[in-house]
C-alpha positions in Angstrom: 0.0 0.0 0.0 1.6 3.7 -0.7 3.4 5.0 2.1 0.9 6.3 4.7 -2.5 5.9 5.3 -4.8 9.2 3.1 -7.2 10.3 5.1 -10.6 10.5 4.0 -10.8 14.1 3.8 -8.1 14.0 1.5 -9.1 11.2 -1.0 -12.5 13.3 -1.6 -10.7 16.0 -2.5 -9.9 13.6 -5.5 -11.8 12.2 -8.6 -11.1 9.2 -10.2 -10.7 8.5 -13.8 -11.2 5.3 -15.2 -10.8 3.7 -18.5 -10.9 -0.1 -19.1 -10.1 -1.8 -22.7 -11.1 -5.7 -22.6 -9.6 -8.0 -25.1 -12.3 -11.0 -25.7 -11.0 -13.9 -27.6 -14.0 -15.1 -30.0 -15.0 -18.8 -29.3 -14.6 -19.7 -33.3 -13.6 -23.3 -34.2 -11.1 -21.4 -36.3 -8.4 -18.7 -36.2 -9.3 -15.0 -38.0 -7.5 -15.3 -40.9 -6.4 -19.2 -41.5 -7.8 -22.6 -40.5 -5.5 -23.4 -37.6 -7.8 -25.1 -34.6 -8.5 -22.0 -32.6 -8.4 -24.3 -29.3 -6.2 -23.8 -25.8 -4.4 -26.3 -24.2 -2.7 -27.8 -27.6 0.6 -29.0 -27.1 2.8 -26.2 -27.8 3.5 -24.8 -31.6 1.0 -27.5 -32.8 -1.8 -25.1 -34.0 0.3 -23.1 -36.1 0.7 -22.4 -39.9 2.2 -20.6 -42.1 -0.9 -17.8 -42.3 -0.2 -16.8 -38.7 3.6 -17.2 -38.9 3.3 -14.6 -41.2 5.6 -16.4 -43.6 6.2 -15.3 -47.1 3.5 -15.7 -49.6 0.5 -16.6 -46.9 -2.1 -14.5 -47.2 -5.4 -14.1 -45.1 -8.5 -14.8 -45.7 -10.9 -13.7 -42.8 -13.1 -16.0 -40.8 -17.0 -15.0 -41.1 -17.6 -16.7 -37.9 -15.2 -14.3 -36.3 -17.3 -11.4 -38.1 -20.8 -12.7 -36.7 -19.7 -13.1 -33.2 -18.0 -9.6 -32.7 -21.3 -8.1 -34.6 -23.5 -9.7 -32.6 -21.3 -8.8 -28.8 -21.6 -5.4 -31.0 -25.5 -5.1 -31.2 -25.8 -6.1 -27.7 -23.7 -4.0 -26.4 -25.7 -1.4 -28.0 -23.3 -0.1 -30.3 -23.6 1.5 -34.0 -22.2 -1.1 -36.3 -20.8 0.5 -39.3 -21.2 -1.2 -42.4 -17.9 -0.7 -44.0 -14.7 -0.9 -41.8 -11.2 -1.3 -42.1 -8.0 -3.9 -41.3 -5.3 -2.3 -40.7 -1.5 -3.2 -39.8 -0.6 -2.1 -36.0 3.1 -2.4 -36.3 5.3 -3.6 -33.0 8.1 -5.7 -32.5 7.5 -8.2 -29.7 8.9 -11.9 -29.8 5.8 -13.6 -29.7 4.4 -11.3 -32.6 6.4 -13.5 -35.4 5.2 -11.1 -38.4 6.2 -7.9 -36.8 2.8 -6.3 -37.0 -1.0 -7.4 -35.7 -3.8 -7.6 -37.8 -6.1 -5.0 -36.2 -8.6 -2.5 -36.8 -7.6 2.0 -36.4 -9.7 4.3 -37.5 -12.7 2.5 -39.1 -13.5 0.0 -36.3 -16.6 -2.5 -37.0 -18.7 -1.0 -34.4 -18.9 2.4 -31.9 -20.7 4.4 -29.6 -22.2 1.5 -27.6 -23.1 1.2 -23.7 -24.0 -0.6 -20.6 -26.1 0.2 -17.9 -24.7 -0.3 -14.4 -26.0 0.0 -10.7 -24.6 2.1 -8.5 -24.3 2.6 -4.4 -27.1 4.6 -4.6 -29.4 1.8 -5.9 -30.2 3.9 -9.3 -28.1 2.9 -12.5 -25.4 4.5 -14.6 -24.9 4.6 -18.2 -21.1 3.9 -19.2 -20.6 5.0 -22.9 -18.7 1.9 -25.0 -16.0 3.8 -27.5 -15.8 1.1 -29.8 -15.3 -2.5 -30.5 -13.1 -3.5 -32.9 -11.7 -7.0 -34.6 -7.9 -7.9 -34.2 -6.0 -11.5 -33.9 -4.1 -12.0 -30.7 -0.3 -12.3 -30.2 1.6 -15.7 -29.1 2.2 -16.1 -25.8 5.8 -15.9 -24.2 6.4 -18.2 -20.9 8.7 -16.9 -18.4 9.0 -19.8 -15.9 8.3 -23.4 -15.3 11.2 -24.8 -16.6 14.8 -25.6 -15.8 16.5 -22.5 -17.3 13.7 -19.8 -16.5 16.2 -18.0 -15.1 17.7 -17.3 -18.3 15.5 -18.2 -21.3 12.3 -17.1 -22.5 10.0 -19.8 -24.1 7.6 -19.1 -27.1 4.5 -20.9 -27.5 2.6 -19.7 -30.6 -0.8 -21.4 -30.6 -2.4 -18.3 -29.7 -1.4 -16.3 -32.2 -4.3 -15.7 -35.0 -6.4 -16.4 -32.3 -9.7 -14.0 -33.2 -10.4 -10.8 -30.5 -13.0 -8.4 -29.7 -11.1 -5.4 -28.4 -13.4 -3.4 -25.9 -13.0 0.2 -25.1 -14.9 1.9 -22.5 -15.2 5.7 -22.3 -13.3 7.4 -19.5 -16.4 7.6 -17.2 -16.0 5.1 -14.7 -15.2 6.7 -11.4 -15.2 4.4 -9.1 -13.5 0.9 -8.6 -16.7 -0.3 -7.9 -18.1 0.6 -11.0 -15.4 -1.0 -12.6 -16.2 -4.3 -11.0 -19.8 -3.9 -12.3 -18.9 -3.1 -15.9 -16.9 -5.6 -16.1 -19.5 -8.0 -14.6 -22.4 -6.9 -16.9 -19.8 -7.2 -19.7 -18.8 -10.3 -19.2 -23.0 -11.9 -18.5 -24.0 -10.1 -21.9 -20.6 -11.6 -23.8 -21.2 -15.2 -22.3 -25.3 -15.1 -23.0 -24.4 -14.4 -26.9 -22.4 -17.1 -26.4 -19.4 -15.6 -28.5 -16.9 -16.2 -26.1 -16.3 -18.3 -22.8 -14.6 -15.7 -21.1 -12.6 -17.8 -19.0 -10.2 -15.1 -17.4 -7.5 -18.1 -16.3 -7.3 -18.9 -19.9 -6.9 -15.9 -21.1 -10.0 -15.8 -23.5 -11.2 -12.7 -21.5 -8.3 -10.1 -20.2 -8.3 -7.0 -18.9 -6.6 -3.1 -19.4 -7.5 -0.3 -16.8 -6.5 3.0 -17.4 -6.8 5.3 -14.3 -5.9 8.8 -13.6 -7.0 11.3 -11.1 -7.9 14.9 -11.1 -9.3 17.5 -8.7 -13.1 17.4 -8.3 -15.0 20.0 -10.4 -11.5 20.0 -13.4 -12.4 19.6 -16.3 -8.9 18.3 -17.6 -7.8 14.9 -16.9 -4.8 14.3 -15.0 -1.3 11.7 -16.1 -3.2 8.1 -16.4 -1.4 4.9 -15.3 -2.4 1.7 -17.5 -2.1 -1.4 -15.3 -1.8 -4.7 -16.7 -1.4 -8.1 -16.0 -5.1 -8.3 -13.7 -6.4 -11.5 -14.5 -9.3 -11.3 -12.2 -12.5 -8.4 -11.7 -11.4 -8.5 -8.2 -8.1 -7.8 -8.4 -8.9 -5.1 -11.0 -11.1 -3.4 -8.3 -8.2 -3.8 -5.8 -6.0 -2.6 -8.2 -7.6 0.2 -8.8 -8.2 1.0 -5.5 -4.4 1.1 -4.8 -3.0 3.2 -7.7 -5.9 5.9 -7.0 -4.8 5.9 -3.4 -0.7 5.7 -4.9 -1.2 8.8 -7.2 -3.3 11.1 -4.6 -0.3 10.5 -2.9 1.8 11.7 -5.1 0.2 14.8 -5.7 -0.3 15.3 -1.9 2.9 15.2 -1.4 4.0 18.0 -4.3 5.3 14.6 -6.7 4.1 14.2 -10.6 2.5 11.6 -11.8 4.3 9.6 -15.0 2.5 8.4 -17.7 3.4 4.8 -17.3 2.6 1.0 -17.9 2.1 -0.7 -14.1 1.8 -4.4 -13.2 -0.5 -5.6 -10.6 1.3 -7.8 -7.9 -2.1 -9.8 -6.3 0.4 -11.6 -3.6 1.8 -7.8 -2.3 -1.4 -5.7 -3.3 0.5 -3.6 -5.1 1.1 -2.3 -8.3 4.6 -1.7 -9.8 6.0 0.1 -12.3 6.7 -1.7 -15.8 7.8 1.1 -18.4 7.8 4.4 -19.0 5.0 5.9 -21.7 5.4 9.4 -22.2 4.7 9.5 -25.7 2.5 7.2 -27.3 3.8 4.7 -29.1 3.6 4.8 -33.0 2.4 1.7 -34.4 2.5 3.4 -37.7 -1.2 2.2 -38.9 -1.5 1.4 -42.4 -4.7 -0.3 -44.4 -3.9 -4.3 -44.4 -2.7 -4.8 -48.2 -4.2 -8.6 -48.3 -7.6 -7.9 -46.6 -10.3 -6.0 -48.4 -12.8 -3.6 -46.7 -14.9 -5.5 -44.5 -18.3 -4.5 -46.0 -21.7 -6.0 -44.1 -24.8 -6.2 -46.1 -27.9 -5.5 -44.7 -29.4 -8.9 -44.5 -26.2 -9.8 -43.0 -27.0 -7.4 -40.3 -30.3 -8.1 -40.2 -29.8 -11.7 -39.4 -26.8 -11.6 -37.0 -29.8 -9.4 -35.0 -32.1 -12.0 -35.5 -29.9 -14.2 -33.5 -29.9 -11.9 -30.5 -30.8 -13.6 -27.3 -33.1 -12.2 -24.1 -30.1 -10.6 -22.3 -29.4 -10.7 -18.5 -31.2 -7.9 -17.3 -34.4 -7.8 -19.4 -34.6 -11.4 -18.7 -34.3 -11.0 -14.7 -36.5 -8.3 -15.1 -38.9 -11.1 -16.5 -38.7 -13.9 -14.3 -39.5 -11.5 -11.7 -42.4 -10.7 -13.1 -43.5 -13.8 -14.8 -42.9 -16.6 -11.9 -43.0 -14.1 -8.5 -39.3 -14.9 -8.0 -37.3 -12.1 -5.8 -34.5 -10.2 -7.5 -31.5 -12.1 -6.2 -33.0 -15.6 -6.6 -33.5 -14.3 -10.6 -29.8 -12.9 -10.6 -28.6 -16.3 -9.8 -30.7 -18.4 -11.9 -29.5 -16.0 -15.1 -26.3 -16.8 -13.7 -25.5 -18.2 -17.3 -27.7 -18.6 -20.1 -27.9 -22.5 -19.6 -28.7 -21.9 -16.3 -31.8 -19.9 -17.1 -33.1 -22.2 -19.8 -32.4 -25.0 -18.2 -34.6 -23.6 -15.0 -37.2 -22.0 -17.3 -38.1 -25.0 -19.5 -38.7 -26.8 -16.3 -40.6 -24.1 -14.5 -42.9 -24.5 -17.9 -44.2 -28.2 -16.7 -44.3 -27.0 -12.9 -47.7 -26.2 -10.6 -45.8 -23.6 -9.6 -42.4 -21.7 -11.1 -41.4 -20.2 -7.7 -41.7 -22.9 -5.7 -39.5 -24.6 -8.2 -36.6 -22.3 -7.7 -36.4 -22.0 -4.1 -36.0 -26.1 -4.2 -33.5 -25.5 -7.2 -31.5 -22.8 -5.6 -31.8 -24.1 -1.5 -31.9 -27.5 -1.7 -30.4 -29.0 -4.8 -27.9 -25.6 -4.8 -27.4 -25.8 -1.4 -25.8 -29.4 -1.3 -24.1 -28.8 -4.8 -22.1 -25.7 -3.2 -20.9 -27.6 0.0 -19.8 -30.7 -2.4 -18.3 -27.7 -4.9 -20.4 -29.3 -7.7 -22.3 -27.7 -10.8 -25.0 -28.3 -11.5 -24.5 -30.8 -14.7 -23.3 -32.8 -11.9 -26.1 -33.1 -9.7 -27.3 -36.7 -9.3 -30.7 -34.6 -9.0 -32.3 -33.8 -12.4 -34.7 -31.0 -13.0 -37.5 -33.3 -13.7 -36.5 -34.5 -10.4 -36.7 -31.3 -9.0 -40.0 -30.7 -10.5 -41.3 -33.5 -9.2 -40.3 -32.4 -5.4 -41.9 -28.8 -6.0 -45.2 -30.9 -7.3 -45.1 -33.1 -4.3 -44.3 -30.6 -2.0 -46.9 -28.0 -3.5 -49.8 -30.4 -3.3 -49.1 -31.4 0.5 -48.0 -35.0 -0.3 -44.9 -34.8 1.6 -43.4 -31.7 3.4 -40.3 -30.0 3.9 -39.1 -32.1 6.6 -40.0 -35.2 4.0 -38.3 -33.9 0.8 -35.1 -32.7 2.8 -34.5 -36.2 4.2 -35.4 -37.6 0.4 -32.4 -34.9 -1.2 -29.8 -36.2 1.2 -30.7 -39.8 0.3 -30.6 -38.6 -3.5 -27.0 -37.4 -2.8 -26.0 -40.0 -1.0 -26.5 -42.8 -3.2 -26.1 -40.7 -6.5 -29.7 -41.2 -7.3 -32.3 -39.0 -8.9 -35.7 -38.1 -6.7 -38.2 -40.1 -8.8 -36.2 -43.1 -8.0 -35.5 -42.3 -4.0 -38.7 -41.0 -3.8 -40.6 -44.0 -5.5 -38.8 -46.3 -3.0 -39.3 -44.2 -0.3 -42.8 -43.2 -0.8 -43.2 -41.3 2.6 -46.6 -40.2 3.0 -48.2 -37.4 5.3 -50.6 -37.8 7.7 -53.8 -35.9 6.8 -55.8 -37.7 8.9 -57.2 -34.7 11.3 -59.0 -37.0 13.7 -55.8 -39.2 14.0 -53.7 -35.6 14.7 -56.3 -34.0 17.4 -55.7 -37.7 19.1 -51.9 -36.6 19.6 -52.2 -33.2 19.4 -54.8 -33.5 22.7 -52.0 -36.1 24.6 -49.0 -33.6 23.7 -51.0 -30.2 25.1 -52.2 -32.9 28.3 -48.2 -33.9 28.8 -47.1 -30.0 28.7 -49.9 -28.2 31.4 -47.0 -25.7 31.9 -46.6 -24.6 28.2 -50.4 -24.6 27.6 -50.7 -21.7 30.7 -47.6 -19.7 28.6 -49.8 -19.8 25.7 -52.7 -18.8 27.5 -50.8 -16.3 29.1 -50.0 -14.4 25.9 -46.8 -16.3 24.7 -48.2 -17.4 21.5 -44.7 -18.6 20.0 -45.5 -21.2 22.5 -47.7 -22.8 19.4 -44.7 -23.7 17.8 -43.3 -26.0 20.1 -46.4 -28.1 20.6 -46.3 -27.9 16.6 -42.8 -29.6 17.2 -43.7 -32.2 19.3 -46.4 -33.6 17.1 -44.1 -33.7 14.0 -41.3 -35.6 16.3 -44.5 -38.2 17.1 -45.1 -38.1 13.7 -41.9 -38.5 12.2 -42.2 -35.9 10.5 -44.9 -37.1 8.6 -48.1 -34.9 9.4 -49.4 -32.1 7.1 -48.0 -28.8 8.4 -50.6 -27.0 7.4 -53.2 -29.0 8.8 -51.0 -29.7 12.4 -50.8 -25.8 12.5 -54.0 -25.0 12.0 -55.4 -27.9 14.5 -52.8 -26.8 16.8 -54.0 -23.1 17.1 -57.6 -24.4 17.2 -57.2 -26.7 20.5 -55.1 -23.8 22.2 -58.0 -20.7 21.6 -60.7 -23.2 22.4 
């Protein structure tokens, strides 16, 4: 952490200015320009051609599939999507850039001037403007440990390069780390509902740039930004930014100027630390990609790709809430991922009743799936199984008590509810004359509780409640034993 704790007075004297640019690697079958297996985890240099060696003579031809994936993460990230744009050479010299130049987009990007809504502390949302989004093929990837001369050699593995990317650039109106994390978050649902990328951070299919500078409040002119790099998770990128804001007011504090500079994040020390120096930025020297034509899009094209748009996250909470009854965070986790949300849906479509349907999804089958840190393709629980619970439990034909004991015997033997419960085959007692029988010798055996009751301690209820469903087993109707209950204790 910088030197000495800022107090708070002095950190609100102090706006953030925050800029993020997310690279998204397209889940193709394919790489962008040749028809190399666009796949991680290859052995190393296996998916590799000429094309994306750059070698003299190969020339590109670009992937289509790569086109309809970035334009449809374009349309719903509510961007324009231009009809004509532009390749263009970005020219660097890196060793895991073999050709000495990346095949990106400059000044004619596919798409601009998108957004995403985001909530804020407040419990209102905020609008974060979305530059552009533009097509480019990733670098290789260089390895700097894990084997015997680390120390000393660099490895190169070139799978990745060719590799197709969505290049993400936010407007500089994220003030808040916070915000941040919820860009990022909303970015990443809408990208993985289109189903264009997997977005698997760990991987590398999804990664991260944060550009953050700070100014006083109410100036107009931004201050010397810092880019940090190397974040490869939304909470470190939070906690990243959270440092370097706090590192550069105290910089300023203390009379110091802030350098325009590239910073790694250090997620074992919480720090970030300075990489290189970027006064000037560096000139790529652009030019139009000689081998690639304009990248025209018709407007049938266009108007299919949009065609393809799915419900997204929000509008489809926003639904569920309405549709089934369900509250807010129980829709937020079932839209976890589209899967998630069909899978739920098309079983809440042959349920009595949706809600009740979800709370067993999400307490009971969840429940036991987080402790044994399964998903939930892995549950020995399927959802007709789980609609058959919510039916049973809905029409009274066993109860909670019943249906918990029935999960843990599902999860113990790694069988589904229709079969445990076929077997099992508890039934309730509904039987009102059997329960006033023990509901009359529990209230006898507890004189003292009944005078509580009568006394005003009506919580009492519940224990004589208790005691039948331990004579029971569990097995009377709770609705009826309640009812039955409070009837013999106002008599």
């Amino acid at each position: 952490m910088p030197t000495a704790a800022i107090s708070p007075e002095v950190m609100a004297k102090y706006e953030p200015v925050i800029g993020l640019e997310v690279h998204v690697q397209l889940l193709t079958a394919t790489k962008a320009f040749c028809g190399c297996a666009n796949h991680f985890g290859s052995a190393p240099n296996t998916n590799i051609c000429p094309v994306c060696l750059g070698l003299p003579g190969a020339l590109p031809v670009l992937n289509e599939r790569a086109v309809k994936f970035a334009t449809l993460a374009s349309l719903a990230l509510n961007c324009t999507v231009n009809q004509r744009s532009i390749f263009a050479r970005k020219n660097y010299f890196y060793p895991d850039l073999p050709k000495g130049y990346q095949i990106s987009q400059f000044d004619k990007p596919l798409a601009e001037h998108g957004w995403i809504e985001v909530p804020t502390a407040e419990g209102g949302t905020k609008r974060i403007g979305i530059t552009r989004l533009h097509m480019e093929e990733d670098a290789g990837k260089s390895l700097h440990d894990g084997f015997a001369d680390s120390a000393t050699r660099t490895y190169l593995d070139l799978n990745r390069c060719g590799t197709p990317l969505a290049e993400i650039v936010s407007e500089p109106e994220i003030r808040t780390p916070d915000e941040a994390f919820e860009y990022l978050t909303r970015l990443k649902e809408i990208l993985l509902f289109c189903e264009v990328s997997d977005c698997n951070m760990e991987e590398g299919s999804l990664r991260c740039d944060a550009n953050v500078s700070v100014r006083l409040r109410g100036a107009e002119q931004f201050g010397t930004k810092a880019e940090i790099k190397n974040v490869n998770s939304f909470r470190f990128v939070r906690a990243a930014l959270e440092y370097e804001i706090e590192r550069q007011v105290e910089v300023l504090e203390s009379g110091g100027r802030i350098v325009q500079e590239t910073r790694l994040w250090n997620a074992s020390e919480g720090r970030t630390y300075s990489m290189r120096s970027k006064e000037q930025a560096h000139d790529y020297r652009y030019f139009p990609e000689p081998d690639l034509p304009p990248l025209i899009l018709t407007r049938e094209f266009l108007e299919s790709t949009e065609a393809e748009l799915p419900e997204l996250p929000e509008a489809r909470r926003a639904r569920m809430v309405a549709d089934y009854e369900l509250a807010m965070k129980d829709a937020h986790t079932l839209t976890a991922t589209r899967a998630y949300a069909d899978r739920f849906e098309a079983a809440a479509g042959t349920a009595r009743n949706p809600r009740r349907v979800a709370n067993v999804l999400l307490s009971e089958v969840g429940g036991r799936l987080n402790a044994l840190g399964l998903e939930l393709e892995q549950s020995p629980v399927s959802m007709a199984g789980i609609v058959l619970a919510a039916d049973l439990l809905d029409e009274g034909k066993i109860s909670s008590r019943q249906m918990k004991q029935l999960f843990d015997v599902c999860f113990e033997k790694g069988e589904d509810f229709s079969a445990v419960y076929e077997r099992e085959k508890p039934q309730q007692i509904t039987d009102a004359g059997a329960l006033e029988k023990l509901i009359d010798e529990v209230l006898a055996a507890n004189p003292k509780q009944v005078e509580q009751y009568k006394a005003g301690k009506k919580t009492m209820a519940g224990f004589f409640v208790g005691q039948v469903m331990r004579a029971t087993k569990g097995q009377a109707n709770p609705a009826l034993l309640n009812e039955l209950v409070t009837r013999k204790l106002e008599a």
